[in-house]
Backbone of each chain as nested JSON, in Angstrom:
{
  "chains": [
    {"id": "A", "residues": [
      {"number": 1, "name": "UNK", "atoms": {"N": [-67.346, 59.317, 24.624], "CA": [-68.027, 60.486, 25.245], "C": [-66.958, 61.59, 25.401]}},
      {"number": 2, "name": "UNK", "atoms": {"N": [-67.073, 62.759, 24.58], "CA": [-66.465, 63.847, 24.4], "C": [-66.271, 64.484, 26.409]}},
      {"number": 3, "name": "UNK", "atoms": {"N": [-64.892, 65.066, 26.521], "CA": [-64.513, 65.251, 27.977], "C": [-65.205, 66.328, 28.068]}},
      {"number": 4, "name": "UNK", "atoms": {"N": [-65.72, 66.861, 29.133], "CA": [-66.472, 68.287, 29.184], "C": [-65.196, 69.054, 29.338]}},
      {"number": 5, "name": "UNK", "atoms": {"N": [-64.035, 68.91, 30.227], "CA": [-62.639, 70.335, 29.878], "C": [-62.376, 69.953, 28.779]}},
      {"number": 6, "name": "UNK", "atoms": {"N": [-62.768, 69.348, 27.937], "CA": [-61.91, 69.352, 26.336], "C": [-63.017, 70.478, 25.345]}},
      {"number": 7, "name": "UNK", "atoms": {"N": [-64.718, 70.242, 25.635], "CA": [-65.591, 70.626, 25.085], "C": [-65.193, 72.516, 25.634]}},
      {"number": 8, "name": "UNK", "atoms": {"N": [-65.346, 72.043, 26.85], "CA": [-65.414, 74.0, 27.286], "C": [-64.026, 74.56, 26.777]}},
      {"number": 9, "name": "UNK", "atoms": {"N": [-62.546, 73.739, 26.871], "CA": [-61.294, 74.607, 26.298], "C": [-61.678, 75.09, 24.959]}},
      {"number": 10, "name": "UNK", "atoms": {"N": [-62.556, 74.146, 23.905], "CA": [-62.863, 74.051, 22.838], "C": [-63.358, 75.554, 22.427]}},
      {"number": 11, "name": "UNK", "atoms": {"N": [-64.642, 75.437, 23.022], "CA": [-65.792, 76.656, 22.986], "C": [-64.78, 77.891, 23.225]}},
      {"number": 12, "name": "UNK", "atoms": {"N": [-63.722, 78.064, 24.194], "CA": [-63.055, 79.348, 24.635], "C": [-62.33, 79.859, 23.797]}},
      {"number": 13, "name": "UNK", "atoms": {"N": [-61.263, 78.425, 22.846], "CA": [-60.474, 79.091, 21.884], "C": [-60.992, 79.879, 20.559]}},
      {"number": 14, "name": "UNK", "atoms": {"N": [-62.422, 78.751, 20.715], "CA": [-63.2, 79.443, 18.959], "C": [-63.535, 81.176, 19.524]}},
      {"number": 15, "name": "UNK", "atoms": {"N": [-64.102, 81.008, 20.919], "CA": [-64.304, 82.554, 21.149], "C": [-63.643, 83.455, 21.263]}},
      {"number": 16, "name": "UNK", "atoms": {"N": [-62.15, 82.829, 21.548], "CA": [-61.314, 84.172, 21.616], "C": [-61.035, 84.272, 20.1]}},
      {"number": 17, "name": "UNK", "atoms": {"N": [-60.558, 83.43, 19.448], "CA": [-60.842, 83.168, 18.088], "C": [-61.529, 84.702, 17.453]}},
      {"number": 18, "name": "UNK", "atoms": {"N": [-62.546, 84.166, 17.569], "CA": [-63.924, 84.872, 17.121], "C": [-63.483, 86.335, 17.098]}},
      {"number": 19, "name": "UNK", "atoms": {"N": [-62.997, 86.548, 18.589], "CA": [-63.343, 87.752, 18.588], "C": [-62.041, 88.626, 18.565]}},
      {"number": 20, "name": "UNK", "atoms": {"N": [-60.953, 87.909, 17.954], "CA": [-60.151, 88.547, 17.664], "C": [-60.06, 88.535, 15.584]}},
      {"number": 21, "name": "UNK", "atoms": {"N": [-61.349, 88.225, 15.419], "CA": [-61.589, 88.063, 13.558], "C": [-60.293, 87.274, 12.714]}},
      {"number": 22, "name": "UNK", "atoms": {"N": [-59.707, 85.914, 13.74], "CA": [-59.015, 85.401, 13.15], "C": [-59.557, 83.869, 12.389]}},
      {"number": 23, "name": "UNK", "atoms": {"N": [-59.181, 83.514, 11.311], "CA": [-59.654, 82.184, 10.989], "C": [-58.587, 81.503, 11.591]}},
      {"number": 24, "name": "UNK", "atoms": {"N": [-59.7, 79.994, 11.554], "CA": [-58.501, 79.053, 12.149], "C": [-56.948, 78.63, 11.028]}},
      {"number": 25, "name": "UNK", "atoms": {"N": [-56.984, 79.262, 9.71], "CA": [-55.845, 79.267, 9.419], "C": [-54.64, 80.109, 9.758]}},
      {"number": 26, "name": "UNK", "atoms": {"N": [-55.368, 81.668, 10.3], "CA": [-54.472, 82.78, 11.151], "C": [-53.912, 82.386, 11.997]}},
      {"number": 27, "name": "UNK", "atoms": {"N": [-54.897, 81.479, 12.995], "CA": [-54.698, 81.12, 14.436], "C": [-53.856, 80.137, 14.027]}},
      {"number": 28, "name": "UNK", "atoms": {"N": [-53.703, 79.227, 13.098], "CA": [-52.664, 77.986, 13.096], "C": [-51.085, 78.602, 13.055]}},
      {"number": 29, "name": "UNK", "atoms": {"N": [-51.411, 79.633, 11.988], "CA": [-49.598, 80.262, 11.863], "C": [-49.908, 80.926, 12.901]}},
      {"number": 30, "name": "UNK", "atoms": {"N": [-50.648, 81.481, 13.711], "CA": [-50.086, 82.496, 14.457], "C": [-49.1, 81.172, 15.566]}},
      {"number": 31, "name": "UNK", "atoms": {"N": [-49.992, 80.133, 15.782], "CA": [-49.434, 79.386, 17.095], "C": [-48.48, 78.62, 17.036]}},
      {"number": 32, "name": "UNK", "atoms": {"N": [-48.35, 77.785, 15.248], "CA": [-47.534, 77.48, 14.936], "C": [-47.534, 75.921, 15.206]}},
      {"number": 33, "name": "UNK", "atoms": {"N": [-49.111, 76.255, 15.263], "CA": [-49.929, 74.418, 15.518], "C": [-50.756, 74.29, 13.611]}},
      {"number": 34, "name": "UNK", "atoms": {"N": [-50.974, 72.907, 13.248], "CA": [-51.615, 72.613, 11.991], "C": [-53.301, 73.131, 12.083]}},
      {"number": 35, "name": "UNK", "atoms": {"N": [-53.452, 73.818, 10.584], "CA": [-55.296, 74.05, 10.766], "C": [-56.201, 73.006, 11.577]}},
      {"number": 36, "name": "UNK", "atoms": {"N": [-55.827, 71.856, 10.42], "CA": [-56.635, 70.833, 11.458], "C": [-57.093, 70.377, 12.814]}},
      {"number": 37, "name": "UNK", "atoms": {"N": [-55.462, 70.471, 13.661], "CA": [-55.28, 70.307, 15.079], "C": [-56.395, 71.512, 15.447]}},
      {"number": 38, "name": "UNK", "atoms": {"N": [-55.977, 72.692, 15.123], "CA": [-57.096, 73.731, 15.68], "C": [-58.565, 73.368, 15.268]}},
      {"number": 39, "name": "UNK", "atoms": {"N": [-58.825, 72.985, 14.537], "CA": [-60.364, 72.438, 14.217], "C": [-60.543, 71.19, 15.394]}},
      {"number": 40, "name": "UNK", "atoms": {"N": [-59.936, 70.539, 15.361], "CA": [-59.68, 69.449, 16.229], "C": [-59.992, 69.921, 17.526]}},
      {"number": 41, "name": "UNK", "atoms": {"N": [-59.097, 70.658, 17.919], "CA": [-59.412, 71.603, 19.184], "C": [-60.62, 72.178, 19.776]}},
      {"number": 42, "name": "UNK", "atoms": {"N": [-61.018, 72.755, 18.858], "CA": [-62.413, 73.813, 18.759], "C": [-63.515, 72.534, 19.051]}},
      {"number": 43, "name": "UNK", "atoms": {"N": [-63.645, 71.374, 18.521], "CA": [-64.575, 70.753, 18.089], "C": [-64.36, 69.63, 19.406]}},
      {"number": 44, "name": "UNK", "atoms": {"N": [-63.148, 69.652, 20.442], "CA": [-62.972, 68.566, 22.226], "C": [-62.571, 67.339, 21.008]}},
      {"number": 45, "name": "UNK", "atoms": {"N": [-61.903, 67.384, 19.787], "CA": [-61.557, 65.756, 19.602], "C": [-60.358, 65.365, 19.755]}},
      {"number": 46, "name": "UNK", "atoms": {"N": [-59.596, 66.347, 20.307], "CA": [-58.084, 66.588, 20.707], "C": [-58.194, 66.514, 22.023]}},
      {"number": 47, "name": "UNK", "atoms": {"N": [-57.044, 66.073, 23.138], "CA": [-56.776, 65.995, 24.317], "C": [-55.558, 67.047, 24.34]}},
      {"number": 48, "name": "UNK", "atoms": {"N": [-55.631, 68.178, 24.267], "CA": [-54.287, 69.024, 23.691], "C": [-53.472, 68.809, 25.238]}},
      {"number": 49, "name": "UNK", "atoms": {"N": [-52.326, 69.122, 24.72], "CA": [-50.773, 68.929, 25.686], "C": [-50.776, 70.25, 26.424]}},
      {"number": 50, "name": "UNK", "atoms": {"N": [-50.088, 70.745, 27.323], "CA": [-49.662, 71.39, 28.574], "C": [-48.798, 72.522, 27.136]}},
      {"number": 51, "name": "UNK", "atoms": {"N": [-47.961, 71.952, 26.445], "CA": [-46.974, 72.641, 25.552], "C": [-48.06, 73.243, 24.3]}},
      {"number": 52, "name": "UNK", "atoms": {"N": [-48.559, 72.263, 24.021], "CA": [-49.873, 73.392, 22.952], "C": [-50.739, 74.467, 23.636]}},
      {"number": 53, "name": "UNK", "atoms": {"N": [-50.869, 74.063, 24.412], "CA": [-51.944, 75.218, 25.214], "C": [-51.164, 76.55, 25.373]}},
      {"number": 54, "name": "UNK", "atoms": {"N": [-49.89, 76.304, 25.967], "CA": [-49.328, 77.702, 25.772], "C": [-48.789, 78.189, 24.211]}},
      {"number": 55, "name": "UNK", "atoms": {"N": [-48.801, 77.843, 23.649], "CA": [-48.615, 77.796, 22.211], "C": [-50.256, 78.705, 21.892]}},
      {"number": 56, "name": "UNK", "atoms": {"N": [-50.781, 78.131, 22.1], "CA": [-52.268, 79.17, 21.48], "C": [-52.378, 80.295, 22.417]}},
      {"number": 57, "name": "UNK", "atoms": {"N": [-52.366, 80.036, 23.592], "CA": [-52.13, 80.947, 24.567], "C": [-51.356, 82.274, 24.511]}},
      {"number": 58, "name": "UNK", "atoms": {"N": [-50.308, 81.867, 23.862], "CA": [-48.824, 83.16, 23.049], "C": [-49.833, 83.772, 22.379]}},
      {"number": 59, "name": "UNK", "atoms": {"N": [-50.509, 82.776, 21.134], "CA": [-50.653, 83.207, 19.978], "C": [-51.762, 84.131, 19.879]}},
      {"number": 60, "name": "UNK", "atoms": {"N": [-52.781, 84.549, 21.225], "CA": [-53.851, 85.502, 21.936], "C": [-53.026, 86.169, 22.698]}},
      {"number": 61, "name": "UNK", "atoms": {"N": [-52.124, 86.343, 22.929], "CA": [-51.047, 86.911, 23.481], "C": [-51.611, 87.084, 25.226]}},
      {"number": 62, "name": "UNK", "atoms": {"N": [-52.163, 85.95, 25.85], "CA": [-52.71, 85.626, 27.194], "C": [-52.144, 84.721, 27.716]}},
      {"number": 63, "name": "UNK", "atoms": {"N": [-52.027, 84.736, 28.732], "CA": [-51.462, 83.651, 29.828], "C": [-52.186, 82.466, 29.735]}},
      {"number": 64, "name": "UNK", "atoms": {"N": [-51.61, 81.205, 30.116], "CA": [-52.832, 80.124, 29.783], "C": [-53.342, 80.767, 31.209]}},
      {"number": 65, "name": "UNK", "atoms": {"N": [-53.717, 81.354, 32.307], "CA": [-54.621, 81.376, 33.559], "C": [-55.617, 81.742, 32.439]}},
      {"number": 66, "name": "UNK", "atoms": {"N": [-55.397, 82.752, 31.7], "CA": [-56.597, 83.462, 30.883], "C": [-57.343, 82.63, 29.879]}},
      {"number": 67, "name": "UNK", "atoms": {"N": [-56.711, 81.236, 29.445], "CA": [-57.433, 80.703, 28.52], "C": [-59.105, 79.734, 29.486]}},
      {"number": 68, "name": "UNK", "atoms": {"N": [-58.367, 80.008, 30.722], "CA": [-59.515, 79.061, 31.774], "C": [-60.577, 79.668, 32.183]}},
      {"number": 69, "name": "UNK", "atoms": {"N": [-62.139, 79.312, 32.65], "CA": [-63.076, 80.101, 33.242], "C": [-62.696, 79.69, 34.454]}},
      {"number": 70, "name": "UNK", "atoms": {"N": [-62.989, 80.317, 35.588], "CA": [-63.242, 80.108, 36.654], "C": [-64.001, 79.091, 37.392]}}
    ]},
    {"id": "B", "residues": [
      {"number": 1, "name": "UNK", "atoms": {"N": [-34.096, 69.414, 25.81], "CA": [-34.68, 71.003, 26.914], "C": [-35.903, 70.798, 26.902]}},
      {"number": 2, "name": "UNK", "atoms": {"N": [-36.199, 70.93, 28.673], "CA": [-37.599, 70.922, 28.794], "C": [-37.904, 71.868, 28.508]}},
      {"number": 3, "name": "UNK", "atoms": {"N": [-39.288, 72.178, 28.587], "CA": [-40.031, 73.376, 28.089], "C": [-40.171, 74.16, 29.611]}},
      {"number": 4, "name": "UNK", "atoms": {"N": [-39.901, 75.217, 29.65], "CA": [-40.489, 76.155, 30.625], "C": [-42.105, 76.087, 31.204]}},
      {"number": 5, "name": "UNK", "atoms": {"N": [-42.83, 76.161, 30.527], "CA": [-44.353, 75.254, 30.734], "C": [-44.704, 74.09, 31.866]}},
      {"number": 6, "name": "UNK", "atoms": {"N": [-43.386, 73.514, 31.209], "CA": [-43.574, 72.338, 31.893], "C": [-42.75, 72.585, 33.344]}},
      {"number": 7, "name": "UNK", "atoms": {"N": [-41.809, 73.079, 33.275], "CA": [-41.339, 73.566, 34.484], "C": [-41.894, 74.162, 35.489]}},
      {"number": 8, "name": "UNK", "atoms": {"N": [-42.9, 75.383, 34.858], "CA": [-43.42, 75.676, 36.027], "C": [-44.538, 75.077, 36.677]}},
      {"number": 9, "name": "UNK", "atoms": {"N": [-45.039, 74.169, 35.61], "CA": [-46.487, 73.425, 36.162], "C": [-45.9, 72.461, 36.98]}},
      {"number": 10, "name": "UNK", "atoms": {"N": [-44.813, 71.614, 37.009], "CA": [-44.067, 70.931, 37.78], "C": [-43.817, 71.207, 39.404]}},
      {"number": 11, "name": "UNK", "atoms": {"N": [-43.038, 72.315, 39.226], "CA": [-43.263, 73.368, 40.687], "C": [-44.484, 73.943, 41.395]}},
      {"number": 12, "name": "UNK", "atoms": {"N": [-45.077, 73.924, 40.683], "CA": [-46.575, 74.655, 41.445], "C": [-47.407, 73.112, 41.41]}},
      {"number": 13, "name": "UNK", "atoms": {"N": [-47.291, 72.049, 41.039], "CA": [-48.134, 70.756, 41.271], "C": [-47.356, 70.484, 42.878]}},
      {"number": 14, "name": "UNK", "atoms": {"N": [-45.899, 70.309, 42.758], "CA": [-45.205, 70.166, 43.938], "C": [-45.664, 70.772, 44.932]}},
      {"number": 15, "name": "UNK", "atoms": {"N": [-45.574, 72.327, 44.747], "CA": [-46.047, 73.219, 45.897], "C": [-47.09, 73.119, 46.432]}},
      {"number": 16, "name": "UNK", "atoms": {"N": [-48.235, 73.051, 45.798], "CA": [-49.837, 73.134, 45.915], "C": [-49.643, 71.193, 46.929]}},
      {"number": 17, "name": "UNK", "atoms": {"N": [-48.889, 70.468, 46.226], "CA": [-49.03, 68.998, 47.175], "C": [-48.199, 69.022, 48.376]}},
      {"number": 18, "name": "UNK", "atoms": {"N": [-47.393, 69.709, 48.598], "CA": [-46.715, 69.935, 50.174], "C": [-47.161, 70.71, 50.834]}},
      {"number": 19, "name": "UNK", "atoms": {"N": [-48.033, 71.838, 50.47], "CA": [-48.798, 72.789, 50.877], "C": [-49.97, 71.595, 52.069]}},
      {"number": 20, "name": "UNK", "atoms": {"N": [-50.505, 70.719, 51.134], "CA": [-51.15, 69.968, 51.713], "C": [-50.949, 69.013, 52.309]}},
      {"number": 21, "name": "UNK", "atoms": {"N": [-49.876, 68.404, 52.79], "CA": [-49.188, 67.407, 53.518], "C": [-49.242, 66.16, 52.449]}},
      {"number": 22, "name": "UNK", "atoms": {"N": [-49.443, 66.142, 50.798], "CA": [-49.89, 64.803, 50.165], "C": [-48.679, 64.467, 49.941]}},
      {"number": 23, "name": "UNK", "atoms": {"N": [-48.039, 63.061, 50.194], "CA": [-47.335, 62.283, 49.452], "C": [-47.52, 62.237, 48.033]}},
      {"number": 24, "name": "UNK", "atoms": {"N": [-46.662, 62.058, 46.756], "CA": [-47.05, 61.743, 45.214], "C": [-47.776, 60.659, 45.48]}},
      {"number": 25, "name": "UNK", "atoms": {"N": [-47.892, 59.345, 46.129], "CA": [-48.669, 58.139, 46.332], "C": [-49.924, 58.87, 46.692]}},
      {"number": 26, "name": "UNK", "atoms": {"N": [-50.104, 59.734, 47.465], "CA": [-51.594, 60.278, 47.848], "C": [-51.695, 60.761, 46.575]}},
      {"number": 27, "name": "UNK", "atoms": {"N": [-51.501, 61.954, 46.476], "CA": [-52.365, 62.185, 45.364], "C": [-52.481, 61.743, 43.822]}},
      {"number": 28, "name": "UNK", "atoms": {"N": [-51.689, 60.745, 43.575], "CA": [-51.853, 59.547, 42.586], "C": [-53.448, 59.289, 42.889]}},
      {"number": 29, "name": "UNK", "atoms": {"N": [-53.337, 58.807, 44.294], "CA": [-55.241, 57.853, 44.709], "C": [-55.594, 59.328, 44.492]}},
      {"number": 30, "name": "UNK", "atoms": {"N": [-55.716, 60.346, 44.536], "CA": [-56.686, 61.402, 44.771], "C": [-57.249, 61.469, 43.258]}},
      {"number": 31, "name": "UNK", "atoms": {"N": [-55.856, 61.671, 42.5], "CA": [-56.282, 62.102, 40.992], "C": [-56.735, 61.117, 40.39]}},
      {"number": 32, "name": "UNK", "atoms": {"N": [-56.612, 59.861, 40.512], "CA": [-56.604, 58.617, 39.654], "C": [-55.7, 58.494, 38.507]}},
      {"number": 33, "name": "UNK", "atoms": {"N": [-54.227, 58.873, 39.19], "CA": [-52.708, 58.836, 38.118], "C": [-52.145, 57.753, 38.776]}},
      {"number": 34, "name": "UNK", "atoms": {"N": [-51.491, 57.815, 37.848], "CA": [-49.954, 56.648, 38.642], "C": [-49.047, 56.919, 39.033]}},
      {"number": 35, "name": "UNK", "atoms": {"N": [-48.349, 57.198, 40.515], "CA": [-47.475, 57.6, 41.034], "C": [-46.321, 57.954, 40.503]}},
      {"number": 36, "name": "UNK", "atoms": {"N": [-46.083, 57.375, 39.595], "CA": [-44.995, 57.717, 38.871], "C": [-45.039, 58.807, 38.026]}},
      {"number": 37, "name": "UNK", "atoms": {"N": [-46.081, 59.097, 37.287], "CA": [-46.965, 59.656, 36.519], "C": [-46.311, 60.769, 37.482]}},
      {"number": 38, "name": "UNK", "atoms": {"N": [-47.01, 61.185, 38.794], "CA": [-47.168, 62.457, 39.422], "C": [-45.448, 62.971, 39.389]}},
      {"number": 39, "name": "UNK", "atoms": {"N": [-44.73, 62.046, 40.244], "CA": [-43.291, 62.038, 39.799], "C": [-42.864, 63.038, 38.432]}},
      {"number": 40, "name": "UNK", "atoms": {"N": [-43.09, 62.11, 37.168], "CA": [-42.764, 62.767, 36.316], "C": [-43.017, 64.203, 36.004]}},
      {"number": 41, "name": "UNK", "atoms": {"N": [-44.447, 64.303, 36.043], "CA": [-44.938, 65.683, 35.892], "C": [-44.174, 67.142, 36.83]}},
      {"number": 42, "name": "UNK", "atoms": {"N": [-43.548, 66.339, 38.429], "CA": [-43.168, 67.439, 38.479], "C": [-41.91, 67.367, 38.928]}},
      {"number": 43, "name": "UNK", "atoms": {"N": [-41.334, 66.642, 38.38], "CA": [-39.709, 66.801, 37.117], "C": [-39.719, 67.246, 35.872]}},
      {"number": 44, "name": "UNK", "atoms": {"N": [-40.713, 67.578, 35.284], "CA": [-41.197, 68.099, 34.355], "C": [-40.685, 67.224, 32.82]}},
      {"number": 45, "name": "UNK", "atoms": {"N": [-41.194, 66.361, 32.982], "CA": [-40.986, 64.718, 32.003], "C": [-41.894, 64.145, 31.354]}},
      {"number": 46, "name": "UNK", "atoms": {"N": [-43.336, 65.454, 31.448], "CA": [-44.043, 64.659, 30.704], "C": [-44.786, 65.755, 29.978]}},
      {"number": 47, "name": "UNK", "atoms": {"N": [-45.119, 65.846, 29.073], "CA": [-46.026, 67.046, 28.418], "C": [-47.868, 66.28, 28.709]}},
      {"number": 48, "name": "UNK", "atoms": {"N": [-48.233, 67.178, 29.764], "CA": [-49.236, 66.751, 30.749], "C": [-50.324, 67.246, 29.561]}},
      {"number": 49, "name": "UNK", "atoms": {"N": [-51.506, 66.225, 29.575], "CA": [-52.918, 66.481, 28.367], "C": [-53.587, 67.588, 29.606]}},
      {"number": 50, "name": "UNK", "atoms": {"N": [-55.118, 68.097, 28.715], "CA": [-55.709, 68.83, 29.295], "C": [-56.964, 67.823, 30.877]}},
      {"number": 51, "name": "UNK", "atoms": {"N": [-57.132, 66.779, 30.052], "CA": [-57.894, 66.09, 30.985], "C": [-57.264, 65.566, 32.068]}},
      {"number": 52, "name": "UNK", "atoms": {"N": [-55.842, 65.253, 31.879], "CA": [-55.105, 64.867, 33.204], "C": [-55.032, 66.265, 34.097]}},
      {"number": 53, "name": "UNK", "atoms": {"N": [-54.809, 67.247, 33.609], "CA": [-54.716, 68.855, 33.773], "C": [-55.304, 68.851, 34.789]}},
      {"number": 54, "name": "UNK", "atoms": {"N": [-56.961, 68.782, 34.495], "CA": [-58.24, 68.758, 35.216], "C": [-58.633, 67.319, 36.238]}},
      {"number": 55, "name": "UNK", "atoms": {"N": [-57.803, 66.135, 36.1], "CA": [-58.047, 64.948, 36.845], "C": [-56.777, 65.973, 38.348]}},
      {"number": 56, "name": "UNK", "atoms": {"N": [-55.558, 66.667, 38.009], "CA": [-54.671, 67.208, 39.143], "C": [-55.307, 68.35, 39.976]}},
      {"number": 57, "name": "UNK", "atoms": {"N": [-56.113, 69.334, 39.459], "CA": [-56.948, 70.212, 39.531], "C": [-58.051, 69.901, 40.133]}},
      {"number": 58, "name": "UNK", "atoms": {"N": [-58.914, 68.613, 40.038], "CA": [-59.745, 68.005, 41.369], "C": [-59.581, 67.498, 42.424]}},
      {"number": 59, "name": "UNK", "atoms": {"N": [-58.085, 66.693, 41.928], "CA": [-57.845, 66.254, 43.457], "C": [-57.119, 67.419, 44.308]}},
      {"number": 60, "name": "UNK", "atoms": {"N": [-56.853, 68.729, 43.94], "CA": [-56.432, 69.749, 44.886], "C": [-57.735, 70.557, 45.141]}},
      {"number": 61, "name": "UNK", "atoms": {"N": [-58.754, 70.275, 44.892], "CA": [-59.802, 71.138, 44.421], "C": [-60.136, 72.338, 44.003]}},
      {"number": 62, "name": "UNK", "atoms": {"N": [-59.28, 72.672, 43.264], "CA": [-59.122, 73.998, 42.407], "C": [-59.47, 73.559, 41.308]}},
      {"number": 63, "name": "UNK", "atoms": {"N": [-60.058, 74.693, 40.463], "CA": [-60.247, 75.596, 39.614], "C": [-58.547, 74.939, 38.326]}},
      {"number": 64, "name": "UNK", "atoms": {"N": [-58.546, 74.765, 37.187], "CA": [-58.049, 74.428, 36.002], "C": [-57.396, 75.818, 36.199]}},
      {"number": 65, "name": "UNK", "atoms": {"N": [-58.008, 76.96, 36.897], "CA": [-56.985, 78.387, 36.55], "C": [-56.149, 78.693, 37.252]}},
      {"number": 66, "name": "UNK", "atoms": {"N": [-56.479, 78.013, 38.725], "CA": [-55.533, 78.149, 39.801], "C": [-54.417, 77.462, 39.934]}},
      {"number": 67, "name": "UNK", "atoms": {"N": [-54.605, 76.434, 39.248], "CA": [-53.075, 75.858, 38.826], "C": [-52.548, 76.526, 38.323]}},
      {"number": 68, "name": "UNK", "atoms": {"N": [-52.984, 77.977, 37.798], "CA": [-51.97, 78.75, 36.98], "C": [-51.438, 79.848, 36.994]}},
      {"number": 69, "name": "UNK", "atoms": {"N": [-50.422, 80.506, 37.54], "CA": [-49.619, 81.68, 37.407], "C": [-49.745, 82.676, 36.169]}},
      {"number": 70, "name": "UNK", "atoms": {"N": [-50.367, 83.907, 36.761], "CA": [-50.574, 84.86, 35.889], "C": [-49.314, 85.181, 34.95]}}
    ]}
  ]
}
């Protein structure tokens, strides 16, 4: 059973994603994480690390506070 | 070299648990970690997943964002 904070981090990165018109191969070099892992990500089948999160986090150029909803 | 990441999530897990009078043994039972576990994290010794993230984040009852420094 997929974690619901893994599903919702998921949904946030594809949206910032989205709406910065990057593919997940942009977003991989930008973060300097593998395409896959980011598919992985997007999709909650990853438990991502404290150190990746700010890694994608850079790579939207946002604080991880900003990668979280409220 | 630890990661800075990890450093500061280390310090602000600390803070946020003396803030509240918890022993690492308390909030081990709070989060459902292993004391040692809590230890590590804030010596900054462990590259912490997102679901443990959110298991530290309930037992303080905050918000996944408030653990986090703008």
């Amino acid at each position: 059973m997929k974690k619901e904070v893994l599903i919702e981090f998921g949904i946030r990165v594809k949206e910032l994603r989205i709406e910065r018109n990057l593919s997940q191969e942009q977003l991989a070099e930008k973060s300097g994480l593998h395409r896959t892992y980011i598919g992985m990500i997007e999709r909650a089948e990853k438990n991502i690390t404290l150190v990746n999160i700010q890694k994608i986090a850079n790579a939207f150029d946002l604080s991880i506070k900003k990668l979280f909803n409220d």
